[in-house]
N, C-alpha and C positions, 0 to 999 in steps of 0.2 A: 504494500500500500504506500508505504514511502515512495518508492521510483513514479509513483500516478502521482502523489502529492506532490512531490518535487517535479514534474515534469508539467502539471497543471501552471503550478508558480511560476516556472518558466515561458511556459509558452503565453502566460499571457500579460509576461515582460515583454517576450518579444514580438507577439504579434498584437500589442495594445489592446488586451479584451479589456484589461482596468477601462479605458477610452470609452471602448463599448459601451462598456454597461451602465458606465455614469451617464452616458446620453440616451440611452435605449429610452425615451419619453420619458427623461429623468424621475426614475425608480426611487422612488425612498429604501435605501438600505434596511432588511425585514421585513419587508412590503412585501405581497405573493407577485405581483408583479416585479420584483427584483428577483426573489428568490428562482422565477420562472426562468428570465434570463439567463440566472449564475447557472441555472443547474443543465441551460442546452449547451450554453459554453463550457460546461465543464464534459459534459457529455462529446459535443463534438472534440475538445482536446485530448480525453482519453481514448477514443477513439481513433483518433490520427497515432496516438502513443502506441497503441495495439498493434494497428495496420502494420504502423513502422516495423516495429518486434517482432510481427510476423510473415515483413513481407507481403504485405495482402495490397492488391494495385488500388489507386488515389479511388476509379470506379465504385468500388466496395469499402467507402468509409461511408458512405450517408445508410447503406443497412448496417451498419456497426452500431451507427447513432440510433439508430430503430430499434436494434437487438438492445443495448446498452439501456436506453429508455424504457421499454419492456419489461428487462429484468429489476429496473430503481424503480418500476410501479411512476416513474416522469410523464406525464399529462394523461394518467388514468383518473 
């Protein structure tokens, strides 16, 4: 779970998800509208962390994001 954490932290130094999400129709931090945000961005950069790890092509990260969402119970 560390190598997700630390690689969420990461990626979203370096791909400005902070940026994101403070603008996303500026979300109040706890807000379920915030939380919705964090949790597709967190979604899609585990997802890309997976992909990476296992080699799986750029094609097949958005069902990652499906399966991944699926299993966190994310917008049931």
């Amino acid at each position: 779970m560390a190598f997700v954490e630390d690689h969420l932290r990461r990626a979203g130094e370096d791909r400005g998800v902070a940026t994101v999400l403070a603008s996303a129709d500026e979300p109040i931090p706890g807000s379920p509208r915030w939380s919705c945000v964090a949790m597709y961005y967190s979604a899609l950069h585990l997802a890309h962390a997976v992909c990476a790890t296992r080699d799986v092509h750029p094609d097949r990260h958005s069902r990652a994001i499906v399966e991944f969402a699926k299993t966190e119970g994310i917008g049931q």
